[in-house]
PyMOL CGO cylinders between C-alpha atoms (Angstrom):
from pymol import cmd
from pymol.cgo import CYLINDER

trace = [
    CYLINDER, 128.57, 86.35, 86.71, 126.35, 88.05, 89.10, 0.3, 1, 1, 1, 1, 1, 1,
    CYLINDER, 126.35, 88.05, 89.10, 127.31, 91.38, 90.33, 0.3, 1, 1, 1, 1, 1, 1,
    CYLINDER, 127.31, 91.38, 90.33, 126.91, 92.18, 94.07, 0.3, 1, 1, 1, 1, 1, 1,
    CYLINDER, 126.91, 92.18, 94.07, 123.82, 94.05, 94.01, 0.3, 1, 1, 1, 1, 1, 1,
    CYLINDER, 123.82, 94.05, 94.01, 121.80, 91.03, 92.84, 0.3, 1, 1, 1, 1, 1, 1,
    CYLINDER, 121.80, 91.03, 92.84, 121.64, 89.19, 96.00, 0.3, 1, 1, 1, 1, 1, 1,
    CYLINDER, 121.64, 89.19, 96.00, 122.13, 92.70, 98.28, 0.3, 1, 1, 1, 1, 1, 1,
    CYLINDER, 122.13, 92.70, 98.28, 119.18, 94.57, 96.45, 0.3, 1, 1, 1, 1, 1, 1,
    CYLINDER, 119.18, 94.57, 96.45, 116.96, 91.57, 97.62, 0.3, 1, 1, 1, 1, 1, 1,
    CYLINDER, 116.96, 91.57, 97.62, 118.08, 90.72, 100.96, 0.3, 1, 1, 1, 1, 1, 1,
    CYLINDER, 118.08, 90.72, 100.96, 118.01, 94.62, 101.74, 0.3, 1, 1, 1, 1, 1, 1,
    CYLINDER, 118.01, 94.62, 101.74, 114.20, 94.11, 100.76, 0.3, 1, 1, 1, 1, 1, 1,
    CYLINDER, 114.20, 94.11, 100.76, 113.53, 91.31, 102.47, 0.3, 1, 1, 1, 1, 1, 1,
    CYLINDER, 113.53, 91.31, 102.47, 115.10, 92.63, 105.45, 0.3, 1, 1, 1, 1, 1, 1,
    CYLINDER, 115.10, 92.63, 105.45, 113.31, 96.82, 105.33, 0.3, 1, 1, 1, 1, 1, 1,
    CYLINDER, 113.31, 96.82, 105.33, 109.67, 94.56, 104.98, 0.3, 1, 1, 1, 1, 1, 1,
    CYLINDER, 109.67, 94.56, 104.98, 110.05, 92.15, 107.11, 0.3, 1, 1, 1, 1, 1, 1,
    CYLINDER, 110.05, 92.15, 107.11, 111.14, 94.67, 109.88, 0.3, 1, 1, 1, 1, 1, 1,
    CYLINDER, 111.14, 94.67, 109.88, 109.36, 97.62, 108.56, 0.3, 1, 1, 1, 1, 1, 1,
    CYLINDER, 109.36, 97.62, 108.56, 106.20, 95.88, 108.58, 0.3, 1, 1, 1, 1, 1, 1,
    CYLINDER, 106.20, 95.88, 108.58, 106.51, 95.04, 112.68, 0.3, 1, 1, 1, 1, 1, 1,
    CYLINDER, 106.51, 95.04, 112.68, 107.92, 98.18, 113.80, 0.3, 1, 1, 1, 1, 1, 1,
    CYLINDER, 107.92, 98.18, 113.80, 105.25, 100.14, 111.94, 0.3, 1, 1, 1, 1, 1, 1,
    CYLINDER, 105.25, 100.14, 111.94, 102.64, 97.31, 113.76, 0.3, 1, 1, 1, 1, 1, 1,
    CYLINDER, 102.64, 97.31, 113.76, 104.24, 97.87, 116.82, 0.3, 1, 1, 1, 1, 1, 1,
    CYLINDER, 104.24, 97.87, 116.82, 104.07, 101.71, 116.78, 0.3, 1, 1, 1, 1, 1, 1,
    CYLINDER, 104.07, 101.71, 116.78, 100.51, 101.39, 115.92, 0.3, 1, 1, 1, 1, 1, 1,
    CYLINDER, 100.51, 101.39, 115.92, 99.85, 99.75, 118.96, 0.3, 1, 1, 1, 1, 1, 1,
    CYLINDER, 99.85, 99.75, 118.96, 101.77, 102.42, 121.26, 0.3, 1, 1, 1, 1, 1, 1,
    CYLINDER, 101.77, 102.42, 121.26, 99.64, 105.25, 119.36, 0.3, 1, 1, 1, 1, 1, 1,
    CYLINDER, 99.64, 105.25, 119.36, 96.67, 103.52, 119.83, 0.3, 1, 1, 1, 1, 1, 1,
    CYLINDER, 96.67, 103.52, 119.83, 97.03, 103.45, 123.01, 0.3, 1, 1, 1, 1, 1, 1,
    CYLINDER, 97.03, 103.45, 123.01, 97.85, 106.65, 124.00, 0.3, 1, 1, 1, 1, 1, 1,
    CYLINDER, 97.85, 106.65, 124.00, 95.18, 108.18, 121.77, 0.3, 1, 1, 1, 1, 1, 1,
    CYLINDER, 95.18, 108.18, 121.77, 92.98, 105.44, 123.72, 0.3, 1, 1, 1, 1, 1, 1,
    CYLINDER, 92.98, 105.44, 123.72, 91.35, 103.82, 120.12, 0.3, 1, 1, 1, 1, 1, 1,
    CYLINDER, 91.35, 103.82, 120.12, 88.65, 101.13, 120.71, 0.3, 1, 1, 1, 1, 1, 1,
    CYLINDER, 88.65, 101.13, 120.71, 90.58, 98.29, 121.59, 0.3, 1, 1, 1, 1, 1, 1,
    CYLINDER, 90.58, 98.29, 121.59, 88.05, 95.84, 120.65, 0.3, 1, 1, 1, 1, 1, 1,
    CYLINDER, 88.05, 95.84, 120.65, 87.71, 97.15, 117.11, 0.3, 1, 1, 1, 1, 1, 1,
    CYLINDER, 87.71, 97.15, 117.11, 88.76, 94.09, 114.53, 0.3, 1, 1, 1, 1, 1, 1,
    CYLINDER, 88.76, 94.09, 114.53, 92.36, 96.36, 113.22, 0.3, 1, 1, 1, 1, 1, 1,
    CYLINDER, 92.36, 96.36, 113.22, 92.73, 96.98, 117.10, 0.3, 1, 1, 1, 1, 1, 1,
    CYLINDER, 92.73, 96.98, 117.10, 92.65, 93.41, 118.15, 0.3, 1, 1, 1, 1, 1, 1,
    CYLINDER, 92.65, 93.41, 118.15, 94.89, 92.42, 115.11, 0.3, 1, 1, 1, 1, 1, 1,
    CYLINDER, 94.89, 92.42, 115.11, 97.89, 95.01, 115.66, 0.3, 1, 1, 1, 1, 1, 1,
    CYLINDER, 97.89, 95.01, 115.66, 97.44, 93.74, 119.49, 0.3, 1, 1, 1, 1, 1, 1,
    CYLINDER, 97.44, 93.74, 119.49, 97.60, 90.06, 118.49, 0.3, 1, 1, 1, 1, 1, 1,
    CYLINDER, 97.60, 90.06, 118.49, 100.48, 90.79, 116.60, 0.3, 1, 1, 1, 1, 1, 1,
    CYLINDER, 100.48, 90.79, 116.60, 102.47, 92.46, 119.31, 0.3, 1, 1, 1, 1, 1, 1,
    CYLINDER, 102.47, 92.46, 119.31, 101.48, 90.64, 122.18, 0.3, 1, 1, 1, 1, 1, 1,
    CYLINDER, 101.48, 90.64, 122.18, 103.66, 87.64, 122.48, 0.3, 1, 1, 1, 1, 1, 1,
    CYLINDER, 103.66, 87.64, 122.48, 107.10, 89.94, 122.50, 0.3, 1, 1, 1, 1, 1, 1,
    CYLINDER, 107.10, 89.94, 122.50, 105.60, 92.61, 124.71, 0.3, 1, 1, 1, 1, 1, 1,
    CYLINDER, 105.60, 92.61, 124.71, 104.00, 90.67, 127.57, 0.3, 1, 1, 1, 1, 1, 1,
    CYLINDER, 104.00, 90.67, 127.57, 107.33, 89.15, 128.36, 0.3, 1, 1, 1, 1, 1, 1,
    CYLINDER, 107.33, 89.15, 128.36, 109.16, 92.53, 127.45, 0.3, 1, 1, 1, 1, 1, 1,
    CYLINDER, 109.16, 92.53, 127.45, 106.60, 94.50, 130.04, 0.3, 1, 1, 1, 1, 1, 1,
    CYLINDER, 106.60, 94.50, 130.04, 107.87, 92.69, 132.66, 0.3, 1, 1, 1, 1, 1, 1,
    CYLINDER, 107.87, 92.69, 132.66, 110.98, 93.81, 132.46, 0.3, 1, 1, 1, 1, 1, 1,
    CYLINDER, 110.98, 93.81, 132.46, 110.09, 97.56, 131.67, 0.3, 1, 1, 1, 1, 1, 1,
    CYLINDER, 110.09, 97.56, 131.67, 107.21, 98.63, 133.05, 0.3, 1, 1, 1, 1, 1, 1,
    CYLINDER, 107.21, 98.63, 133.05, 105.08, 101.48, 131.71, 0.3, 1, 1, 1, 1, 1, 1,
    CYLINDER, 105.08, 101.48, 131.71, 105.70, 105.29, 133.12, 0.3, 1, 1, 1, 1, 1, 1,
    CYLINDER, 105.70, 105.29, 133.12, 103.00, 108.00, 133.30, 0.3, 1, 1, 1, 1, 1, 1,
    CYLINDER, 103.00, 108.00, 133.30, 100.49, 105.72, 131.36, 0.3, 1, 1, 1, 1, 1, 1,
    CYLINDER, 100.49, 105.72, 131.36, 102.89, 105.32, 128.89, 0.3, 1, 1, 1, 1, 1, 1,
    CYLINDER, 102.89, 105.32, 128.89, 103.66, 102.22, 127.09, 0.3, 1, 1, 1, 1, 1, 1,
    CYLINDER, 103.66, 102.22, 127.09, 107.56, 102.27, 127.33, 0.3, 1, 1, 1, 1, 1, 1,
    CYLINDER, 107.56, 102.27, 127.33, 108.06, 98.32, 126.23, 0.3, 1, 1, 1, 1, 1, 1,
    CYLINDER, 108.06, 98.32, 126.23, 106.59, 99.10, 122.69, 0.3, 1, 1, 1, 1, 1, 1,
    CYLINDER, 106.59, 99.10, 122.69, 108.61, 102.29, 122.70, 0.3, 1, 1, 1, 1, 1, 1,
    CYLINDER, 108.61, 102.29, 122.70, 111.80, 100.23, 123.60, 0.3, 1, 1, 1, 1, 1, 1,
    CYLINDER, 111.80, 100.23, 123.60, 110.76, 97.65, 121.39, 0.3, 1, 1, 1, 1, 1, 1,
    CYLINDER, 110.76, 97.65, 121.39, 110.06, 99.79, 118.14, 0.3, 1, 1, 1, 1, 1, 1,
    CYLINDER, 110.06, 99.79, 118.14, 113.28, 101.61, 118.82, 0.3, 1, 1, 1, 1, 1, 1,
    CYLINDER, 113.28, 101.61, 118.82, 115.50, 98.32, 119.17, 0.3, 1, 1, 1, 1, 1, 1,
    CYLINDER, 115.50, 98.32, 119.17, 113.47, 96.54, 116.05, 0.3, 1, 1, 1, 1, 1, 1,
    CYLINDER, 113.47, 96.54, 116.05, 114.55, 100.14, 114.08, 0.3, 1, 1, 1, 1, 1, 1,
    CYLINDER, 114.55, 100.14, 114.08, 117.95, 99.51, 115.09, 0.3, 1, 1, 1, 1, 1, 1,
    CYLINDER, 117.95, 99.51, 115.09, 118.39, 96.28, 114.21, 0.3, 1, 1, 1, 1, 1, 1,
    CYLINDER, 118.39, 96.28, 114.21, 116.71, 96.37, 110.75, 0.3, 1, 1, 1, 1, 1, 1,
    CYLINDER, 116.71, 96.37, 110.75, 119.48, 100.08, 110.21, 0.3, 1, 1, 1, 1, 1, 1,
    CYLINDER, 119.48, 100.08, 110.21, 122.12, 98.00, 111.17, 0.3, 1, 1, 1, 1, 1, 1,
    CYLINDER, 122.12, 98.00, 111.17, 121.55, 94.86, 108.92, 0.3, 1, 1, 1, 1, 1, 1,
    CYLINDER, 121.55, 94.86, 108.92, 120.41, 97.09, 105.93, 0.3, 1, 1, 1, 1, 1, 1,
    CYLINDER, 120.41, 97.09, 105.93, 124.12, 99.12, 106.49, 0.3, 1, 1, 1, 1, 1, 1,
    CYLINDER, 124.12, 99.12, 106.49, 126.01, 95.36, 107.23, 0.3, 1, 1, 1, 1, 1, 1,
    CYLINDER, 126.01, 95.36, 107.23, 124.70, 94.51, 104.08, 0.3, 1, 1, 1, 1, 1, 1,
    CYLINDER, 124.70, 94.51, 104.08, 125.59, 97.65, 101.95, 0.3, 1, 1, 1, 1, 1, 1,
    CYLINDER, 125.59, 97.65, 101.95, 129.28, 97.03, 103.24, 0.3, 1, 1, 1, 1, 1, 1,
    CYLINDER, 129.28, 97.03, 103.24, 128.77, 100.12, 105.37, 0.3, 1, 1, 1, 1, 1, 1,
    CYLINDER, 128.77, 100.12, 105.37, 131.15, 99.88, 108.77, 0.3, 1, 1, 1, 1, 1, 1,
    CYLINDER, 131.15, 99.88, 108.77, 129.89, 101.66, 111.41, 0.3, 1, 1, 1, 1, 1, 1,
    CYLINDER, 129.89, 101.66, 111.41, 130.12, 101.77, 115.31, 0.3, 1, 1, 1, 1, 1, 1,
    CYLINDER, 130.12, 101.77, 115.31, 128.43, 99.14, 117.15, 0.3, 1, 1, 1, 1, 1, 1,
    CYLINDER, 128.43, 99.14, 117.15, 125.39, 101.44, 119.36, 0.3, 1, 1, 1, 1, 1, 1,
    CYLINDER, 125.39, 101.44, 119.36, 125.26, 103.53, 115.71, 0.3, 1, 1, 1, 1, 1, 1,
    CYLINDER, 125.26, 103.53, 115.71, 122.09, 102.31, 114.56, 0.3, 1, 1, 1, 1, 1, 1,
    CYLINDER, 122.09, 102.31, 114.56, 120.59, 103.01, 118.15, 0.3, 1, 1, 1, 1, 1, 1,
    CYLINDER, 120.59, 103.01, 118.15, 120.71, 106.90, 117.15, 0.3, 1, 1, 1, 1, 1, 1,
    CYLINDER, 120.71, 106.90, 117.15, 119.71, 106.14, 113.54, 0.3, 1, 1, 1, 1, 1, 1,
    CYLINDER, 119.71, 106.14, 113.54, 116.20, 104.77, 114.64, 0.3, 1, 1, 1, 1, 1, 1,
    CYLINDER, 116.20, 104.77, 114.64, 115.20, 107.85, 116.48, 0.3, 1, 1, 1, 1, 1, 1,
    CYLINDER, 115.20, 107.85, 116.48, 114.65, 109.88, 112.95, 0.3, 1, 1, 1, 1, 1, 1,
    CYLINDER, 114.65, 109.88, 112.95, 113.41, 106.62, 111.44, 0.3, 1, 1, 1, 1, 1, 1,
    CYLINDER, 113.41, 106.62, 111.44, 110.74, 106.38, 114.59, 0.3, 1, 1, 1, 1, 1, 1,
    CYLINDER, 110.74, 106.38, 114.59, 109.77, 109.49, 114.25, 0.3, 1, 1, 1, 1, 1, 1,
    CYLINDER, 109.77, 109.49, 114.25, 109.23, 110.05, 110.07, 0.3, 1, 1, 1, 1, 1, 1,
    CYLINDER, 109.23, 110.05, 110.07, 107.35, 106.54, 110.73, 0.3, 1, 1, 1, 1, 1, 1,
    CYLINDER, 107.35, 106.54, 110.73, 105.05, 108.26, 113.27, 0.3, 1, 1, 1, 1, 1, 1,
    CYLINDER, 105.05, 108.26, 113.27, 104.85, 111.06, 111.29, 0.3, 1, 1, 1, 1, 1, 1,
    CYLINDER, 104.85, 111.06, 111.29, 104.16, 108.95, 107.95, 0.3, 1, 1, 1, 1, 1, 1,
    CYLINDER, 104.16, 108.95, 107.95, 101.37, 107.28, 110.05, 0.3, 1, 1, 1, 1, 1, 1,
    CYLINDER, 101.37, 107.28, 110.05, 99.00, 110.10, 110.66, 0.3, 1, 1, 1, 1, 1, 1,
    CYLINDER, 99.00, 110.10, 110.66, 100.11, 111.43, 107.27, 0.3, 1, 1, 1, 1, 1, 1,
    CYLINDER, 100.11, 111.43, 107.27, 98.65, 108.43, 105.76, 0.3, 1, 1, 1, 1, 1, 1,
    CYLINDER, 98.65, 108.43, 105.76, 95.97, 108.07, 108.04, 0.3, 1, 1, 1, 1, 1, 1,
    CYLINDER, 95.97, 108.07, 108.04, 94.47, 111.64, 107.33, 0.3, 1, 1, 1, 1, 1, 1,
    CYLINDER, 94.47, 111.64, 107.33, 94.70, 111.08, 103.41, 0.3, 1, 1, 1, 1, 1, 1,
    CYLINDER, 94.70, 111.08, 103.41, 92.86, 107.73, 103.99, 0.3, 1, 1, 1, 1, 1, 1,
    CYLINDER, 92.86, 107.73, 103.99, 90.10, 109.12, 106.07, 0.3, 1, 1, 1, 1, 1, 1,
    CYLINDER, 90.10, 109.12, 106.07, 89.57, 112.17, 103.56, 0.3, 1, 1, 1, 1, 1, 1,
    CYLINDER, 89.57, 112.17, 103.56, 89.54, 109.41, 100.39, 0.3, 1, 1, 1, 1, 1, 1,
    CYLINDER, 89.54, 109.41, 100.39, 87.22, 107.70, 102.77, 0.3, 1, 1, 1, 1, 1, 1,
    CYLINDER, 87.22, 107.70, 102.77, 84.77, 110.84, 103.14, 0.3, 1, 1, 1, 1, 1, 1,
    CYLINDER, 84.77, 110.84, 103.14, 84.05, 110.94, 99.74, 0.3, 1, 1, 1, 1, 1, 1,
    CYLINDER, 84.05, 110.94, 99.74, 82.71, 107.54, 99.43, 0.3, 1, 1, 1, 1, 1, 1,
    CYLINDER, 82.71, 107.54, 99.43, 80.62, 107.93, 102.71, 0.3, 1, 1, 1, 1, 1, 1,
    CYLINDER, 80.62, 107.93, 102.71, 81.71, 104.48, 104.19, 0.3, 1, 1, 1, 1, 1, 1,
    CYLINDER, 81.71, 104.48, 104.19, 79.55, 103.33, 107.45, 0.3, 1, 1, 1, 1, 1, 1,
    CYLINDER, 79.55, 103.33, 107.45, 81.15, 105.32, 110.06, 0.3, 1, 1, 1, 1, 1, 1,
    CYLINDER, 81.15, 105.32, 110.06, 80.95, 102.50, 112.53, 0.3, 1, 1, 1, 1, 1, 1,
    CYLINDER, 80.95, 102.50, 112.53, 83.08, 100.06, 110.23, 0.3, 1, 1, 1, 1, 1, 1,
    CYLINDER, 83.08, 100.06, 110.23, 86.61, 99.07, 111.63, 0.3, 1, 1, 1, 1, 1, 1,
    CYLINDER, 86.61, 99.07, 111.63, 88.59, 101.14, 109.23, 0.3, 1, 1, 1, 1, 1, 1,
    CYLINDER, 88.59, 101.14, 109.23, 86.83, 104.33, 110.19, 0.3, 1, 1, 1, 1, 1, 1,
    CYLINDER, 86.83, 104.33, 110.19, 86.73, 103.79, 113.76, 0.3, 1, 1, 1, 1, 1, 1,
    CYLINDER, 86.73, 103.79, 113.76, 90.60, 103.44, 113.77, 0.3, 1, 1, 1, 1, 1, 1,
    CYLINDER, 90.60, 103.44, 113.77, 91.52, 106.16, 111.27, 0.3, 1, 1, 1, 1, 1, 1,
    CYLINDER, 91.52, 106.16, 111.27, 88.61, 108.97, 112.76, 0.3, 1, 1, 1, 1, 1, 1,
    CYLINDER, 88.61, 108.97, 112.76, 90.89, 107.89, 116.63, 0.3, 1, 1, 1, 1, 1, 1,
    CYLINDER, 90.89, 107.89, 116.63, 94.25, 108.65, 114.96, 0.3, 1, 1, 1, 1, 1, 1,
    CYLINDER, 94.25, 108.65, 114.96, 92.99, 111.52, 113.09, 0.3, 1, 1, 1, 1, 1, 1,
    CYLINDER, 92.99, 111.52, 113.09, 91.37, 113.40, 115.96, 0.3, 1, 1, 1, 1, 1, 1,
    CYLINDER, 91.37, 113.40, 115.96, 94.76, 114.50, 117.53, 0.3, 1, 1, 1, 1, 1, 1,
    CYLINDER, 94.76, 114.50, 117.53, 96.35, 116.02, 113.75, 0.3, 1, 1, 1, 1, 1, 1,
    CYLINDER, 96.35, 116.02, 113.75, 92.58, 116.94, 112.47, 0.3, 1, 1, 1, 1, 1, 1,
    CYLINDER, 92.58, 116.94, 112.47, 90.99, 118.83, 115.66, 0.3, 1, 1, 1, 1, 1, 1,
    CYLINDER, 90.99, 118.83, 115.66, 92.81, 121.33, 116.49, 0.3, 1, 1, 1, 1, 1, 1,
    CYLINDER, 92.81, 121.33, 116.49, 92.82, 122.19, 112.83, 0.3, 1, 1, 1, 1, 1, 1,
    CYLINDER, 92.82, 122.19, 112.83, 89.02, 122.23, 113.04, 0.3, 1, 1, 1, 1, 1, 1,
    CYLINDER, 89.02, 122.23, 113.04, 88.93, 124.76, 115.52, 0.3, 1, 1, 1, 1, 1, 1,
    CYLINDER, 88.93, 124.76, 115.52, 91.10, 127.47, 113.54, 0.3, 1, 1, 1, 1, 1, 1,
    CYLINDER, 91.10, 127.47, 113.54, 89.27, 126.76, 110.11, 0.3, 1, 1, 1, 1, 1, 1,
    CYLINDER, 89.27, 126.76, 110.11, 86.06, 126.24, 109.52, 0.3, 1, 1, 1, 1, 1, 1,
    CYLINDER, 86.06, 126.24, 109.52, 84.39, 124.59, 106.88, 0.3, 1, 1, 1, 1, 1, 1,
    CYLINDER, 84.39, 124.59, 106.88, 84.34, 126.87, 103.85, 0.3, 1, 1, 1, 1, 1, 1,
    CYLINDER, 84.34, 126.87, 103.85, 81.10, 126.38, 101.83, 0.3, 1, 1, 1, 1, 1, 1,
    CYLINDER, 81.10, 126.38, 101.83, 80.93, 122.75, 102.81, 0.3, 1, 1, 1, 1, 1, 1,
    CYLINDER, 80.93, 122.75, 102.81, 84.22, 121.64, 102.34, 0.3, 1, 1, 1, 1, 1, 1,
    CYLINDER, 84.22, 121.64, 102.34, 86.50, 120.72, 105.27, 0.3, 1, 1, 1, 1, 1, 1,
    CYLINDER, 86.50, 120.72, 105.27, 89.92, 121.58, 104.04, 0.3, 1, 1, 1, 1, 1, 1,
    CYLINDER, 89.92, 121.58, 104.04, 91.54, 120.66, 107.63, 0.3, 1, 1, 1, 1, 1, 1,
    CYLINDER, 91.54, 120.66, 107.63, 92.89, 117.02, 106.06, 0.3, 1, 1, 1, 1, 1, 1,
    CYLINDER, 92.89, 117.02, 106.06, 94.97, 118.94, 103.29, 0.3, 1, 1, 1, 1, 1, 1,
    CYLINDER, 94.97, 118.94, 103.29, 96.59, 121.33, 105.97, 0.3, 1, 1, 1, 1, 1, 1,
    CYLINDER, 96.59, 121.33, 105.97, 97.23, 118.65, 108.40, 0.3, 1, 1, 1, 1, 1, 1,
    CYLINDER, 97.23, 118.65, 108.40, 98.87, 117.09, 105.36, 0.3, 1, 1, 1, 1, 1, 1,
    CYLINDER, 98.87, 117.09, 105.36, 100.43, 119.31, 104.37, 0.3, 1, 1, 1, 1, 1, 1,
    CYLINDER, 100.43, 119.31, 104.37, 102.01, 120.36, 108.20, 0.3, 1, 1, 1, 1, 1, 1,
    CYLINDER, 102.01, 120.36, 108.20, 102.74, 116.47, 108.54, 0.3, 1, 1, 1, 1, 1, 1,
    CYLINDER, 102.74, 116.47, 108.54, 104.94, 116.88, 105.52, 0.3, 1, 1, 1, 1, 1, 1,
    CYLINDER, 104.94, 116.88, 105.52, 106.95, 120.28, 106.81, 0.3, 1, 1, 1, 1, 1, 1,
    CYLINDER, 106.95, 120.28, 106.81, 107.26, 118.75, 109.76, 0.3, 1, 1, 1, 1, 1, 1,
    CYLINDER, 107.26, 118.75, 109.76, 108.70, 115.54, 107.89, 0.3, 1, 1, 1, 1, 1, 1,
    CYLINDER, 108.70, 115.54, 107.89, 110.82, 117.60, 105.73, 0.3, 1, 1, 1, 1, 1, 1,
    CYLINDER, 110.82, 117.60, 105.73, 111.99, 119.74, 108.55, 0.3, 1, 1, 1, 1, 1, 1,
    CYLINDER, 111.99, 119.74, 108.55, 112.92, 117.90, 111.46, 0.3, 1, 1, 1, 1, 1, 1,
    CYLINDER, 112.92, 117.90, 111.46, 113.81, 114.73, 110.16, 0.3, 1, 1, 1, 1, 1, 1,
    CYLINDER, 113.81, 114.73, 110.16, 116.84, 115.39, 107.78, 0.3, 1, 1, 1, 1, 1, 1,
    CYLINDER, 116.84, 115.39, 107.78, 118.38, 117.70, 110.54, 0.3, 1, 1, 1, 1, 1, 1,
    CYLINDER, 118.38, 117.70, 110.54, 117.99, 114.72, 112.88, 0.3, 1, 1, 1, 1, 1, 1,
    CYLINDER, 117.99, 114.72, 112.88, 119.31, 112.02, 110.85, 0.3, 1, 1, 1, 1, 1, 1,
    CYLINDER, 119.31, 112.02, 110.85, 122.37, 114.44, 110.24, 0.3, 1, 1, 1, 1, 1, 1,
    CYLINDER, 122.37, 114.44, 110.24, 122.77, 115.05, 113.94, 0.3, 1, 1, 1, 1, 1, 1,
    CYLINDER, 122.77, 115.05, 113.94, 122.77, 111.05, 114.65, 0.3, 1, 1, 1, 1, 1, 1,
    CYLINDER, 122.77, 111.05, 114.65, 124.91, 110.21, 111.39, 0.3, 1, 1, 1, 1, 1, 1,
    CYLINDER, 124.91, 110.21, 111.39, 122.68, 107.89, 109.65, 0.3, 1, 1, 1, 1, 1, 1,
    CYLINDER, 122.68, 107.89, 109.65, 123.67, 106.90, 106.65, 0.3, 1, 1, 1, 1, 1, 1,
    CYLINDER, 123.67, 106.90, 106.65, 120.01, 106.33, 105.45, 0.3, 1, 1, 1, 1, 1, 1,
]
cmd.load_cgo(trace, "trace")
């Protein structure tokens, strides 16, 4: 007949995008915020149309702290948990109940760091087509750039016209990944 991985290998899927794809919204809007991104800029107003209807309700109940958005925090972090604790239920994995509460921090945080990873790549691929600066896409990936690319800026110059600060940040994001993540996970005992 069918062997158990036919039906698991799906659901799994079903269950890492349909998660995935509103914590990573939902994180989005927290580092938006704090980097303080044009909020009326079209991929603004989408990720904050998206997240709206949980975290008005949600915001009420935890309010923000030093101009911090700590209901999309608390929200990402739950939303992690959950989708690490159906993904484990439905590998057959047994595991303590508040368990997938430490297994989102590492998650969060290689999310955050695939974010700007992602974002500088996209705004280097970007440079070389010389988009309108002013279009939606640029707006939002020059704001969560500027804290990863600026600093860089500042200790390297541009070296006969090229501005090799994207492929340092890069590769830093990636250390970073590679270095504090897997430690983390260990320390928590995720199993992912």
């Amino acid at each position: 007949m069918f062997d158990s991985s036919y039906f698991t290998d799906p659901l799994a899927f079903l269950v890492q995008v349909t998660f995935g794809f509103y914590v990573l919204v939902v994180v989005l809007r927290f580092l938006l915020q704090v980097l303080r991104a044009d909020f009326y800029n079209p991929l603004s107003q989408f990720v904050v149309k998206l997240t709206t209807p949980v975290l008005r309700p949600l915001r009420r109940v935890i309010p923000g702290l030093w101009g911090l958005d700590v209901a999309s925090i608390a929200l990402a972090w739950v939303l992690a948990a959950i989708e690490l604790g159906l993904l484990a239920a439905i590998l057959g994995a047994s595991f303590p109940a508040l368990a997938p509460l430490a297994w989102a921090v590492p998650e969060l945080l290689a999310l955050v760091l695939n974010i700007f990873l992602f974002a500088v790549i996209a705004q280097a691929l970007l440079s070389w087509v010389n988009p309108d600066p002013y279009s939606p896409a640029s707006v939002v990936l020059r704001d969560l750039t500027r804290p990863v690319l600026q600093p860089l800026r500042r200790l390297v110059p541009p070296l006969g016209g090229f501005d090799l600060t994207p492929m340092l940040a890069a590769v830093a994001l990636v250390l970073a990944k590679m270095l504090i993540v897997p430690p983390l996970a260990r320390l928590t005992g995720s199993p992912f």
